[in-house]
C-alpha positions as CSV (number, residue, x, y, z in Angstrom):
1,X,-17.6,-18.0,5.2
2,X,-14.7,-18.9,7.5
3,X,-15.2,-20.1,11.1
4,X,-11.1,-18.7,11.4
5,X,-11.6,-15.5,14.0
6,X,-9.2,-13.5,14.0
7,X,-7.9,-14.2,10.8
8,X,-4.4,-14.7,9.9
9,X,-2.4,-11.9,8.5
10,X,-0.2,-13.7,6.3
11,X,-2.6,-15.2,3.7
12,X,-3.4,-12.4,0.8
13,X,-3.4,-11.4,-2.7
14,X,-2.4,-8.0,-4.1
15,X,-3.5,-7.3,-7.3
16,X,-3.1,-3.8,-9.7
17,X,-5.5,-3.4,-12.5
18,X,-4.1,-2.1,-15.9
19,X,-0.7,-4.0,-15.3
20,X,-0.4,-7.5,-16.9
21,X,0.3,-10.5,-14.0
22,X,4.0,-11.5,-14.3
23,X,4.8,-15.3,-13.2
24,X,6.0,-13.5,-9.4
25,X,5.5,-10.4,-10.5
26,X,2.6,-9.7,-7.5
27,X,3.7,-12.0,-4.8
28,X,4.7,-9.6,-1.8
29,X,6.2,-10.9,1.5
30,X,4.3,-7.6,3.4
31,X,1.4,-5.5,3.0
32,X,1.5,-2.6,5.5
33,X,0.3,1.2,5.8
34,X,-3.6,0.0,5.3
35,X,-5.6,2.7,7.4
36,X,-6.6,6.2,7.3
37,X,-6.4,8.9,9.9
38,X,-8.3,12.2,10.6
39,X,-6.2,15.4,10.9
40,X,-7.4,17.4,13.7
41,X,-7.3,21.4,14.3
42,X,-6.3,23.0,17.9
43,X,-8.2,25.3,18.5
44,X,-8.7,27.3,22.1
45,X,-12.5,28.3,22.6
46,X,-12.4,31.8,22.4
47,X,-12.6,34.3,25.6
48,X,-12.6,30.9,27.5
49,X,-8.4,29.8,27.0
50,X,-9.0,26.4,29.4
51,X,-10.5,24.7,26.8
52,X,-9.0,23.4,23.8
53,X,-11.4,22.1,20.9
54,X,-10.0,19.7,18.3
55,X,-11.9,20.3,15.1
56,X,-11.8,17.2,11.9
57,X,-9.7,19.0,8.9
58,X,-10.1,16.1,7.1
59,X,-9.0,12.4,6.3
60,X,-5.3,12.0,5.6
61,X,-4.2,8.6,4.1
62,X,-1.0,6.6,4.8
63,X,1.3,5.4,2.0
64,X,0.7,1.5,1.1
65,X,3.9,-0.4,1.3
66,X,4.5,-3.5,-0.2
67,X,7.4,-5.9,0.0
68,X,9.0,-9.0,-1.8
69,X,12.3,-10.1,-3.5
70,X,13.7,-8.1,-5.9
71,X,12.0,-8.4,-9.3
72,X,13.5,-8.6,-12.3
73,X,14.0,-5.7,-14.4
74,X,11.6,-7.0,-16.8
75,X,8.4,-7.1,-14.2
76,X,5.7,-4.8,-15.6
77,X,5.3,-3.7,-12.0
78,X,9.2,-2.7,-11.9
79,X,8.9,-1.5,-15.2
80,X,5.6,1.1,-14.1
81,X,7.4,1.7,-11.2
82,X,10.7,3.0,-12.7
83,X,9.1,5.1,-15.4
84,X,7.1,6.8,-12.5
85,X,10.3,7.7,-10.5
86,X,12.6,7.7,-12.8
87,X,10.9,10.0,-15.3
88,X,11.6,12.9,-13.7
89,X,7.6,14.6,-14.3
90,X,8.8,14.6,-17.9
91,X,6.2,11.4,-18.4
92,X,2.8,11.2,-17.1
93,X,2.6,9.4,-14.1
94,X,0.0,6.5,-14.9
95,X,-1.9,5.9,-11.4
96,X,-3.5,2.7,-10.9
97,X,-5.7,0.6,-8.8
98,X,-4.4,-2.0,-6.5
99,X,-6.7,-3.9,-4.7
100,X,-5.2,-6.0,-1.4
101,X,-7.2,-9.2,-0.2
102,X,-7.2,-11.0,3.0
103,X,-7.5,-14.8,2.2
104,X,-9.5,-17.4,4.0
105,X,-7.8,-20.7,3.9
106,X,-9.7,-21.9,1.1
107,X,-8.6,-19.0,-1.0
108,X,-11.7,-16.5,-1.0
109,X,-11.5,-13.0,0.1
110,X,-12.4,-12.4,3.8
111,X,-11.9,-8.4,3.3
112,X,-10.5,-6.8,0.5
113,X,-9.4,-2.7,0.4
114,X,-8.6,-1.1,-2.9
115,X,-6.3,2.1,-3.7
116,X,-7.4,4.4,-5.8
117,X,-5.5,6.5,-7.8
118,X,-1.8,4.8,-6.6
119,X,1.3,5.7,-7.9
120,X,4.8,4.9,-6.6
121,X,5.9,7.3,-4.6
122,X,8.9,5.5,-2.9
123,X,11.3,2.1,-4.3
124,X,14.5,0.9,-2.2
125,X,16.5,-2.1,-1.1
126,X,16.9,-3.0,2.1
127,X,20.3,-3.8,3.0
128,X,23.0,-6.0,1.6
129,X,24.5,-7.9,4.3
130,X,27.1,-10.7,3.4
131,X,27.3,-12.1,6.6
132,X,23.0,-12.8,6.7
133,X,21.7,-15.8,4.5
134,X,18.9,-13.7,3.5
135,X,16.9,-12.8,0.2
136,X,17.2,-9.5,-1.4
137,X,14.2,-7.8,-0.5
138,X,12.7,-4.7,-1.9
139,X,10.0,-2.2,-0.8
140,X,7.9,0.0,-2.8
141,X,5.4,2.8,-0.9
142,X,2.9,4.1,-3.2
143,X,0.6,7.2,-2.7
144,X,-3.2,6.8,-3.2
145,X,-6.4,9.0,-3.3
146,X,-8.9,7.1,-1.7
147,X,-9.0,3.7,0.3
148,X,-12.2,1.9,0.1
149,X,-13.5,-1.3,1.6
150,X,-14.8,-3.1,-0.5
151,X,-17.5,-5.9,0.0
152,X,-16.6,-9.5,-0.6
């Protein structure tokens, strides 16, 4: 266990089962959109219109995005990803799991969420800028059924 509290953000793994591990293939510069979110119903108490009553509808999930350099075209996760959004729903889309840890600094999970069901849902570039000395990053959002928390 790490005495580190609170730890630090930029030390994680993501991983995606079912894809094989390219050399960079999973390395990501950002991990956001972890969390969950109840949607809420309005509804006024009838015969009674002072008071407004917010029922749970149910959970609604955020999209996970991850970032990094642009792979190359020969990345199985580029490759997965292009046949999801550039088949057009004439393939099936192949969801996976992807599991994100938060690292310790010896390496070992300090909490760990997996995504079931994913699937890319969005891929772009961010911008080319000539006058920036920056690397060429790329962001992929993906759509998931359920977010656990899993024990480590």
């Amino acid at each position: 266990m790490s005495s580190q509290y609170p730890p630090v953000a930029f030390h994680f793994r993501v991983a995606f089962d079912g894809l094989s591990r390219d050399e960079h293939d999973w390395e990501f510069q950002e991990v956001s959109g972890i969390g969950a979110e109840m949607e809420l119903e309005t509804v006024r108490e009838g015969g009674e219109n002072r008071y407004v009553l917010q029922l749970p509808k149910g959970t609604k999930s955020t999209r996970l995005t991850l970032k990094r350099g642009v792979a190359a075209l020969s990345s199985p996760l580029t490759h997965w990803c292009r046949r999801v959004l550039e088949g057009g729903l004439a393939l099936r889309i192949v969801p996976r799991l992807i599991h994100v840890y938060l690292l310790n600094e010896n390496r070992d999970p300090l909490r760990a969420w997996s995504f079931d069901h994913a699937f890319p849902v969005k891929w772009s570039v961010a911008g080319l800028d000539a006058t920036r000395n920056a690397i060429a990053l790329e962001s992929i959002e993906f759509s998931y059924l359920i977010c656990t928390h899993d024990r480590v």
